[in-house]
Chimera marker file (.cmm) of the C-alpha trace (Angstrom):
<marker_set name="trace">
<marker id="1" x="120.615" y="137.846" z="91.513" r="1" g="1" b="0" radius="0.5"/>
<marker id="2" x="120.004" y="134.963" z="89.332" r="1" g="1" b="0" radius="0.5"/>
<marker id="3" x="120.013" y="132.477" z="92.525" r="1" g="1" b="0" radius="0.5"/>
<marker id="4" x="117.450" y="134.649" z="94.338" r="1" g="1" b="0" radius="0.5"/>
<marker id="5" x="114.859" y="135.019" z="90.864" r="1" g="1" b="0" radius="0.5"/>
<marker id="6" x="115.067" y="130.802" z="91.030" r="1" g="1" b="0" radius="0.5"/>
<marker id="7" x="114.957" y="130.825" z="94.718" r="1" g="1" b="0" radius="0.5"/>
<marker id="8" x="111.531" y="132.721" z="94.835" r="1" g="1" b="0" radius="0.5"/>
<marker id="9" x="109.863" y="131.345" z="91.377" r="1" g="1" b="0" radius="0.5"/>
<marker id="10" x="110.789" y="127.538" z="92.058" r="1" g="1" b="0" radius="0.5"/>
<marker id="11" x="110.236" y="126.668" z="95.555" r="1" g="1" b="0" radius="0.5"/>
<marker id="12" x="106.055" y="127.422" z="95.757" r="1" g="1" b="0" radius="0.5"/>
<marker id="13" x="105.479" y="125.437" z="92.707" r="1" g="1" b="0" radius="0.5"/>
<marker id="14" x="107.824" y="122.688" z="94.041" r="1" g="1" b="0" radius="0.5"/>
<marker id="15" x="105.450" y="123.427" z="97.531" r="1" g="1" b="0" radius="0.5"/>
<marker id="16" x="102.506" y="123.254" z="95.633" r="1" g="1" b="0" radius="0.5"/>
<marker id="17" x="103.668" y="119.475" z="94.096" r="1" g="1" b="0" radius="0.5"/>
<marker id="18" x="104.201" y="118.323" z="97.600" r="1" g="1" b="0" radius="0.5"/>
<marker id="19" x="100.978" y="119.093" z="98.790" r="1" g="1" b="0" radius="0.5"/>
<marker id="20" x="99.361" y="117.590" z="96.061" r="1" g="1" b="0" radius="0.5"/>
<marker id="21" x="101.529" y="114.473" z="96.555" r="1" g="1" b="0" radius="0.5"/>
<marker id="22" x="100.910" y="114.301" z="100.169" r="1" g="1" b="0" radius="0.5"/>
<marker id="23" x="97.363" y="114.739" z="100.053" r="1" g="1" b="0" radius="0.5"/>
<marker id="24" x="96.873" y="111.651" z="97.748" r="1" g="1" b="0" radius="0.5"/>
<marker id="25" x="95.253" y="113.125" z="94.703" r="1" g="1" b="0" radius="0.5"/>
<marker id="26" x="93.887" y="110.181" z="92.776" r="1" g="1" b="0" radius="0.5"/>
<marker id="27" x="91.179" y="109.189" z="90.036" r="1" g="1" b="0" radius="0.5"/>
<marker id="28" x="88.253" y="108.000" z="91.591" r="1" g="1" b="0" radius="0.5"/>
<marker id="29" x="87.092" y="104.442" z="90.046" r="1" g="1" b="0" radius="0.5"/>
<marker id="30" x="84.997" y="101.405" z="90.746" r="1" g="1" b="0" radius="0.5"/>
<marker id="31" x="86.805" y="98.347" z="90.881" r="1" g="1" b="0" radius="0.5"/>
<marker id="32" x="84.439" y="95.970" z="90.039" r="1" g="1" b="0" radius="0.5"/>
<marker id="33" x="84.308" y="91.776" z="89.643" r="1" g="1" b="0" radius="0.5"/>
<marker id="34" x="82.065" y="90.321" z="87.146" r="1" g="1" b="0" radius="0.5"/>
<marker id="35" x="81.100" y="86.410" z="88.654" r="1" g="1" b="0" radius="0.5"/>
<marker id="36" x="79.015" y="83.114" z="87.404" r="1" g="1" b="0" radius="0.5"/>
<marker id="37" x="78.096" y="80.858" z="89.666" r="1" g="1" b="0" radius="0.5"/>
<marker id="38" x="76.110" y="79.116" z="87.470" r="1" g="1" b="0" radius="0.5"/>
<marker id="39" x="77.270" y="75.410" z="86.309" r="1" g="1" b="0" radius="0.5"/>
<marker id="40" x="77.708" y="76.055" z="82.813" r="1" g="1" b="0" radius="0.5"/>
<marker id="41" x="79.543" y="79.269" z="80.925" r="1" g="1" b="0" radius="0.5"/>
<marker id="42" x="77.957" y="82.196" z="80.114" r="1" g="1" b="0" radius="0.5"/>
<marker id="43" x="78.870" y="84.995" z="76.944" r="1" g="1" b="0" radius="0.5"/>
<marker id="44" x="78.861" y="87.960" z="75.494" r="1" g="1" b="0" radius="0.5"/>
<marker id="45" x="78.499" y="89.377" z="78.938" r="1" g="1" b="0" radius="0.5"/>
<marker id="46" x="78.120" y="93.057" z="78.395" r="1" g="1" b="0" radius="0.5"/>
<marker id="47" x="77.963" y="95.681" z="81.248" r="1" g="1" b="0" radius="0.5"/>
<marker id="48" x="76.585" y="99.083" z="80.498" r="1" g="1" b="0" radius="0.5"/>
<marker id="49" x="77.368" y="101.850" z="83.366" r="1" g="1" b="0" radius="0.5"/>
<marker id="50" x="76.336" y="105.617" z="82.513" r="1" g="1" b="0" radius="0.5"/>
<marker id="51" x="78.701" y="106.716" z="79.498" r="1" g="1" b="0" radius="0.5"/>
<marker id="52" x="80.145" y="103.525" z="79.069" r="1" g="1" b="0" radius="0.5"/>
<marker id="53" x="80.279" y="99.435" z="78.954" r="1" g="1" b="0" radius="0.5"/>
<marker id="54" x="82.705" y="96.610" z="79.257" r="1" g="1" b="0" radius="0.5"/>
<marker id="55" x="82.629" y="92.929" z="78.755" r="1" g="1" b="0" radius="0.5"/>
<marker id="56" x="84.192" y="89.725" z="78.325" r="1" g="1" b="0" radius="0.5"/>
<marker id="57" x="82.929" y="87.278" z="75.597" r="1" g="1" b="0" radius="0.5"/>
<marker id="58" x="82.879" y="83.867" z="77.816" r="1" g="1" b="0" radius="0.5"/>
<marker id="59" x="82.518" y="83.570" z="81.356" r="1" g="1" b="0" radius="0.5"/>
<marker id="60" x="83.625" y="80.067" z="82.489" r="1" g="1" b="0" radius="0.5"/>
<marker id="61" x="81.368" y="78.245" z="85.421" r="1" g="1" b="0" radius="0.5"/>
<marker id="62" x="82.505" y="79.326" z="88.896" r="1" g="1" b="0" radius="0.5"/>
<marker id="63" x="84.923" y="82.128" z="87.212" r="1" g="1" b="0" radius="0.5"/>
<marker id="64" x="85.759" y="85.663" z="88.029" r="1" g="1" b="0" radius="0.5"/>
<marker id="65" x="86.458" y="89.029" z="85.510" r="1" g="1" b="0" radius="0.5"/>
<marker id="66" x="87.735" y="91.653" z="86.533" r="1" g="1" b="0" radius="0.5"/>
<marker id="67" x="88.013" y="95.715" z="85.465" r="1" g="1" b="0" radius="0.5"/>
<marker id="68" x="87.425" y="98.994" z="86.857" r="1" g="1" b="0" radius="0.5"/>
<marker id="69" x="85.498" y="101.968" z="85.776" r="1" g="1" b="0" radius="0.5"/>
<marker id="70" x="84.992" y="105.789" z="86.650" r="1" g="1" b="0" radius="0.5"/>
<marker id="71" x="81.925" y="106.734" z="86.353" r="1" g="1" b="0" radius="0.5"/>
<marker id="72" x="81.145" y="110.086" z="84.428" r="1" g="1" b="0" radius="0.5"/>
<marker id="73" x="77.295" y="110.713" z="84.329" r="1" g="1" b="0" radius="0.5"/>
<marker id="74" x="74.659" y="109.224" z="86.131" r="1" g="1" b="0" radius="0.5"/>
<marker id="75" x="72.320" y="106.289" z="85.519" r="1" g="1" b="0" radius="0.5"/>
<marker id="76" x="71.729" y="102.689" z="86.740" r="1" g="1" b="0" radius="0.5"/>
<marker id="77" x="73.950" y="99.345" z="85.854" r="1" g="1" b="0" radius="0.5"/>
<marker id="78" x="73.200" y="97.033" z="82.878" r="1" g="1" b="0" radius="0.5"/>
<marker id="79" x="73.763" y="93.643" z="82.400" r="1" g="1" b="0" radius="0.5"/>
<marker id="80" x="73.206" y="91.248" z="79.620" r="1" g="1" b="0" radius="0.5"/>
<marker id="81" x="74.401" y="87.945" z="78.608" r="1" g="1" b="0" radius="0.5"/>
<marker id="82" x="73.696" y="84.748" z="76.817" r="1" g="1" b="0" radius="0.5"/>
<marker id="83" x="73.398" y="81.184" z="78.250" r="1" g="1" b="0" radius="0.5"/>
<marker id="84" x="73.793" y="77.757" z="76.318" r="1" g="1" b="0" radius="0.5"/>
<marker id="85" x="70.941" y="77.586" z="74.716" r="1" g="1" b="0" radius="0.5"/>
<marker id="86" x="71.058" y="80.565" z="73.304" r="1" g="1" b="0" radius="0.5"/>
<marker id="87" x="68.915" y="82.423" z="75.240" r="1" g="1" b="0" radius="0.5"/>
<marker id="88" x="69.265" y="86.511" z="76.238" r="1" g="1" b="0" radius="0.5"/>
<marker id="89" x="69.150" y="87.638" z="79.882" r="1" g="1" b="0" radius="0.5"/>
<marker id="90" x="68.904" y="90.916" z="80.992" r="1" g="1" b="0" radius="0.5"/>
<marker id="91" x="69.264" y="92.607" z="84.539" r="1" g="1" b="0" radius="0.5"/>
<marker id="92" x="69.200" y="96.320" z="86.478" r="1" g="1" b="0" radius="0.5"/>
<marker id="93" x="71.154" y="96.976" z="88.996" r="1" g="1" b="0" radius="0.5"/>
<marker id="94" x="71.680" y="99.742" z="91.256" r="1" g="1" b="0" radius="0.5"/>
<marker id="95" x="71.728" y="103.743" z="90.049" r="1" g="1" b="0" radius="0.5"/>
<marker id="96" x="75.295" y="105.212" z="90.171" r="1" g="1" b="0" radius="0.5"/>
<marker id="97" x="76.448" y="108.654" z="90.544" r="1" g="1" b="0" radius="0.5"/>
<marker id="98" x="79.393" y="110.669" z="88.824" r="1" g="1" b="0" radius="0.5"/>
<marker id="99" x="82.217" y="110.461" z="91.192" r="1" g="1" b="0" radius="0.5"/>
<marker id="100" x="81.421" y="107.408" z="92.476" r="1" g="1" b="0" radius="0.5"/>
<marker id="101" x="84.207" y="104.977" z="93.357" r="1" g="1" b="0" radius="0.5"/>
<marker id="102" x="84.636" y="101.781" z="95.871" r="1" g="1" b="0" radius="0.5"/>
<marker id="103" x="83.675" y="98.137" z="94.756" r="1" g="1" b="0" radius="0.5"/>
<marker id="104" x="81.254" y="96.827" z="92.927" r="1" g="1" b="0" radius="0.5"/>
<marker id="105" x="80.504" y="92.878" z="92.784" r="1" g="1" b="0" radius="0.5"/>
<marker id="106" x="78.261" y="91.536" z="90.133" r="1" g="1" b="0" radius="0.5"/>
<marker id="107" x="77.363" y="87.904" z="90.337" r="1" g="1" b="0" radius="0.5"/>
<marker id="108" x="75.494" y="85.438" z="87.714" r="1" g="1" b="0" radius="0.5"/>
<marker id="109" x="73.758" y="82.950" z="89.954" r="1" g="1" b="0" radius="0.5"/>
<marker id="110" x="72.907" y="79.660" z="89.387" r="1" g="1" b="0" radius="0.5"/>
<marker id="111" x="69.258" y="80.188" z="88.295" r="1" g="1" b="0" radius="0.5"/>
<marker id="112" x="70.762" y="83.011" z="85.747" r="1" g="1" b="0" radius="0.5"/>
<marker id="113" x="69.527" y="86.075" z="88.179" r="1" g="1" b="0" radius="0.5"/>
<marker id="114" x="72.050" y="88.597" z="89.092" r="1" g="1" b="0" radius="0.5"/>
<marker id="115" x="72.769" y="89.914" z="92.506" r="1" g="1" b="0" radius="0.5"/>
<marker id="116" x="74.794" y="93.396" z="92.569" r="1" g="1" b="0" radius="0.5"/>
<marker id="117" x="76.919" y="93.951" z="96.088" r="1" g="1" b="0" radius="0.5"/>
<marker id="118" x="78.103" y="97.537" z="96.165" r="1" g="1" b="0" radius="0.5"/>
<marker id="119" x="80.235" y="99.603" z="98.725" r="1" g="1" b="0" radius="0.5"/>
<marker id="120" x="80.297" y="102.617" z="96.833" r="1" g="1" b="0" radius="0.5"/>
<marker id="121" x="80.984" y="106.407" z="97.746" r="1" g="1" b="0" radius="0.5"/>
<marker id="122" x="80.990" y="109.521" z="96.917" r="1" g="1" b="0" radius="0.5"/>
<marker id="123" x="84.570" y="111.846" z="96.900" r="1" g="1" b="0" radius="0.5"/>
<marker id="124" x="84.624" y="113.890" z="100.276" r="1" g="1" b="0" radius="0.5"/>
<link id1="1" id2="2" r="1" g="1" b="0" radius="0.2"/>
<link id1="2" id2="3" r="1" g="1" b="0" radius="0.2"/>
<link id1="3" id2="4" r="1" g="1" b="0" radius="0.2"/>
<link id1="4" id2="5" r="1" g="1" b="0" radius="0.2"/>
<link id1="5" id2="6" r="1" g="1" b="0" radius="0.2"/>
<link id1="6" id2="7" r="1" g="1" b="0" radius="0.2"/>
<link id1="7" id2="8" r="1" g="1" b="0" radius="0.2"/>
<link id1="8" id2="9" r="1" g="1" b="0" radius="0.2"/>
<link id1="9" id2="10" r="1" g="1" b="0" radius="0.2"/>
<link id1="10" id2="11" r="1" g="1" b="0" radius="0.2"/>
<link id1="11" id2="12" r="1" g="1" b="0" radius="0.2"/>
<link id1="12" id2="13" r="1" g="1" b="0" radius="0.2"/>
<link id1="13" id2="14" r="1" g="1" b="0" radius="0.2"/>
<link id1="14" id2="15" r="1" g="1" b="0" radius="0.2"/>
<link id1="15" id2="16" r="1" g="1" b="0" radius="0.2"/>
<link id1="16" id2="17" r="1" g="1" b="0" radius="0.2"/>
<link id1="17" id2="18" r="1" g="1" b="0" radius="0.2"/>
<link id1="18" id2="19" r="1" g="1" b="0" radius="0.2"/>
<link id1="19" id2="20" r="1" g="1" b="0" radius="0.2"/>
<link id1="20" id2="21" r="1" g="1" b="0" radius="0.2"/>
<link id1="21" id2="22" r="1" g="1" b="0" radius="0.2"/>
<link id1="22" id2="23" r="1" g="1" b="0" radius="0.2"/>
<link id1="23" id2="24" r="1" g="1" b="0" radius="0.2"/>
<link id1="24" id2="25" r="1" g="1" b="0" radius="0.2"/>
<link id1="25" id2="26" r="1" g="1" b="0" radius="0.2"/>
<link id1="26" id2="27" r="1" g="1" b="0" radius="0.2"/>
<link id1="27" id2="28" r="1" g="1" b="0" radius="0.2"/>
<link id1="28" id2="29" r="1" g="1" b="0" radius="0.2"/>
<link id1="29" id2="30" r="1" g="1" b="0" radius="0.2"/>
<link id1="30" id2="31" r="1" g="1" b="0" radius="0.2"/>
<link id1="31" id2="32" r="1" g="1" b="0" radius="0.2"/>
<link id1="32" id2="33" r="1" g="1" b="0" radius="0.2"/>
<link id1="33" id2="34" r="1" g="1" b="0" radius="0.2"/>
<link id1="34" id2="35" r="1" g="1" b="0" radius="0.2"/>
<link id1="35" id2="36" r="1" g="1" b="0" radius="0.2"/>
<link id1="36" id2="37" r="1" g="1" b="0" radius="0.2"/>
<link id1="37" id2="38" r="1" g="1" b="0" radius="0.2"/>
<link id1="38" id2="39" r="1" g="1" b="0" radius="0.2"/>
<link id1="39" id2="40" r="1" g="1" b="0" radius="0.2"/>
<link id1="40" id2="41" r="1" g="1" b="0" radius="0.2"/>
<link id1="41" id2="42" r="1" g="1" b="0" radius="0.2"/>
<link id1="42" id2="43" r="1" g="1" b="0" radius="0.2"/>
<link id1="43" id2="44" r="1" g="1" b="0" radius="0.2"/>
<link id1="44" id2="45" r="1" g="1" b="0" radius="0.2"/>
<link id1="45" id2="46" r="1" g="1" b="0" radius="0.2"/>
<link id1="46" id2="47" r="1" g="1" b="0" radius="0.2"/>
<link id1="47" id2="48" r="1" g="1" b="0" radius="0.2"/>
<link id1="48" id2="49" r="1" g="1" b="0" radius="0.2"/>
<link id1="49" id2="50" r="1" g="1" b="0" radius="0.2"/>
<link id1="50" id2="51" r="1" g="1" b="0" radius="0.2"/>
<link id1="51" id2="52" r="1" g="1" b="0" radius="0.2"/>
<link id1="52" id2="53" r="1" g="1" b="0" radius="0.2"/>
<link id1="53" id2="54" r="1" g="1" b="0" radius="0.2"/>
<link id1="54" id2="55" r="1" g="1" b="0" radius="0.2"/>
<link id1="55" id2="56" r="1" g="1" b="0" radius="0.2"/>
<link id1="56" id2="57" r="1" g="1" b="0" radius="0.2"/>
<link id1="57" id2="58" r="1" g="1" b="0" radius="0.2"/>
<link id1="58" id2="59" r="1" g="1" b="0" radius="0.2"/>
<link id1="59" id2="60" r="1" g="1" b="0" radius="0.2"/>
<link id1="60" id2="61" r="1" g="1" b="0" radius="0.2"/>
<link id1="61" id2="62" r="1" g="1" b="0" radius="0.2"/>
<link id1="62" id2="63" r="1" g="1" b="0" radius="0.2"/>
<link id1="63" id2="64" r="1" g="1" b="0" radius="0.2"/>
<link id1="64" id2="65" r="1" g="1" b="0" radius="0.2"/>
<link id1="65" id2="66" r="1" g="1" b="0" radius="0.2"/>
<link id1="66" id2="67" r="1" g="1" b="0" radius="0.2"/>
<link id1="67" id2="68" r="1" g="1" b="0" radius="0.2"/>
<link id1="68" id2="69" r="1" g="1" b="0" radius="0.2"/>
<link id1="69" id2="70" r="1" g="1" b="0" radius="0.2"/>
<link id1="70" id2="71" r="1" g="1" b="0" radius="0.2"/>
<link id1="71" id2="72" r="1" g="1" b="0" radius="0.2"/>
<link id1="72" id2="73" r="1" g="1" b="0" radius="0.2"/>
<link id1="73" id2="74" r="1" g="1" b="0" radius="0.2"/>
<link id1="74" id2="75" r="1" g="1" b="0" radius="0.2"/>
<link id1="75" id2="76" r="1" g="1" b="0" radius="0.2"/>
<link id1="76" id2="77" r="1" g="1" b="0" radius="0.2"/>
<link id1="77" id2="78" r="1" g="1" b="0" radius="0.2"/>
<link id1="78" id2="79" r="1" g="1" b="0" radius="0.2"/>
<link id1="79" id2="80" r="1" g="1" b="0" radius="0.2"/>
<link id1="80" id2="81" r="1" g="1" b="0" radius="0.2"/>
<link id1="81" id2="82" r="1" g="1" b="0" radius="0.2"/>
<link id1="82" id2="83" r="1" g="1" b="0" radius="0.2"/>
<link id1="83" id2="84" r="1" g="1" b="0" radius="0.2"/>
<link id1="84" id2="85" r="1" g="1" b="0" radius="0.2"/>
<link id1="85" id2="86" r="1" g="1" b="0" radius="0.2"/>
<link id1="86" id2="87" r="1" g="1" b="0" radius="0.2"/>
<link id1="87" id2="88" r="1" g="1" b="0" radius="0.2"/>
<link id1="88" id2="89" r="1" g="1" b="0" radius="0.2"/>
<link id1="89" id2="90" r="1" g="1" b="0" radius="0.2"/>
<link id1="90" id2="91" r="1" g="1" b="0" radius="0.2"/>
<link id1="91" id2="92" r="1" g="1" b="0" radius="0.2"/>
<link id1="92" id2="93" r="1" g="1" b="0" radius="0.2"/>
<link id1="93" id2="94" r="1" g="1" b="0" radius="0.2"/>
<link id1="94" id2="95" r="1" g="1" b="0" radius="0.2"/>
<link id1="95" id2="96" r="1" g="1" b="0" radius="0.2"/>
<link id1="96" id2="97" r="1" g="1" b="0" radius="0.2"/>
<link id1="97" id2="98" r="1" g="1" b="0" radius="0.2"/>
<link id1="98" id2="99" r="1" g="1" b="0" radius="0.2"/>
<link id1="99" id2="100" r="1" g="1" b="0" radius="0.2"/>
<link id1="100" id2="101" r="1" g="1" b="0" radius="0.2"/>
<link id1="101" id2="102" r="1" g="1" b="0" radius="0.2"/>
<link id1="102" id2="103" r="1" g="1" b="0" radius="0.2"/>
<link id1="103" id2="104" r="1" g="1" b="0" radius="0.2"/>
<link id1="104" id2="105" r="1" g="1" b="0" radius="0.2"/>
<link id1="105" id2="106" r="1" g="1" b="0" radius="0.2"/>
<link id1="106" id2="107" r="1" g="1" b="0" radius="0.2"/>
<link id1="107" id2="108" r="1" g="1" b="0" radius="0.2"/>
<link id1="108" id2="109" r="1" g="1" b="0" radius="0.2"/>
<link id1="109" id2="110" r="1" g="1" b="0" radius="0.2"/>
<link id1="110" id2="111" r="1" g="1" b="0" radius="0.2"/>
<link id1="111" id2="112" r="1" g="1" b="0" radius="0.2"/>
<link id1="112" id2="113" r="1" g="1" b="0" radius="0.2"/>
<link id1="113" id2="114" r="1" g="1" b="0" radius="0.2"/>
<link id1="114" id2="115" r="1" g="1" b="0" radius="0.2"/>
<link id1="115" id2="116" r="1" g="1" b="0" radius="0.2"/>
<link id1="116" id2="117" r="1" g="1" b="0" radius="0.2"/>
<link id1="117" id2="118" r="1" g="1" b="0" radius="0.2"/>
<link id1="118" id2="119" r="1" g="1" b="0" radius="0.2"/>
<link id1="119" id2="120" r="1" g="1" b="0" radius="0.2"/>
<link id1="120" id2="121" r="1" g="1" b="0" radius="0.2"/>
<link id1="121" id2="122" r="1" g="1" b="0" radius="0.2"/>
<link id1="122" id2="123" r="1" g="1" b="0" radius="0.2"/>
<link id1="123" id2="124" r="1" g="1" b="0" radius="0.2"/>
</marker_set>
């Protein structure tokens, strides 16, 4: 009797884990790098994305950063950072969507614009 109670109670959650497992439930997140192309360092680098920001403090000339994100909310990209002589810059980039995951490439050009690449998506 007490086979036959585990027998029937154990195997459909055990069922249910191996769906789950098989059908490759994951988080959703944006795996993003943060370049400068520019000659000379950049800092305090701060990226604001709807709920949330990262950063890294210096940025090194023809240097990557990397991190990833999920986005909860909506809203567009932020980006500010500071240059040599002291000066602010500030860019938009493109809106993002809760749910949204893929890659993101942000890129401090030489001239101290920003270019955004995204290949982003929405969960199916």
């Amino acid at each position: 009797m007490t086979v036959r109670f585990f027998q029937t109670f154990l195997v459909p959650p055990a069922a249910a884990a191996l769906l789950i497992a098989a059908a490759g439930c994951r988080s959703a997140y944006v795996e993003t790098t943060l370049e400068n192309n520019g000659p000379q360092a950049v800092s305090i680098v701060e990226v604001d994305y709807p709920s949330a920001s990262f950063g890294v403090q210096t940025l090194a000339p023809h240097s990557s950063y990397h991190y990833h994100f999920k986005v909860q909310g909506s809203g567009p990209l932020t980006i500010s950072f500071t240059t040599l002589d002291k000066k602010i810059h500030n860019g938009t980039g493109p809106e993002l969507a809760e749910g949204q995951h893929g890659e993101l490439r942000i890129t401090v050009q030489p001239d101290y614009s920003v270019t955004w690449d995204k290949n982003l998506s929405l969960p199916r």
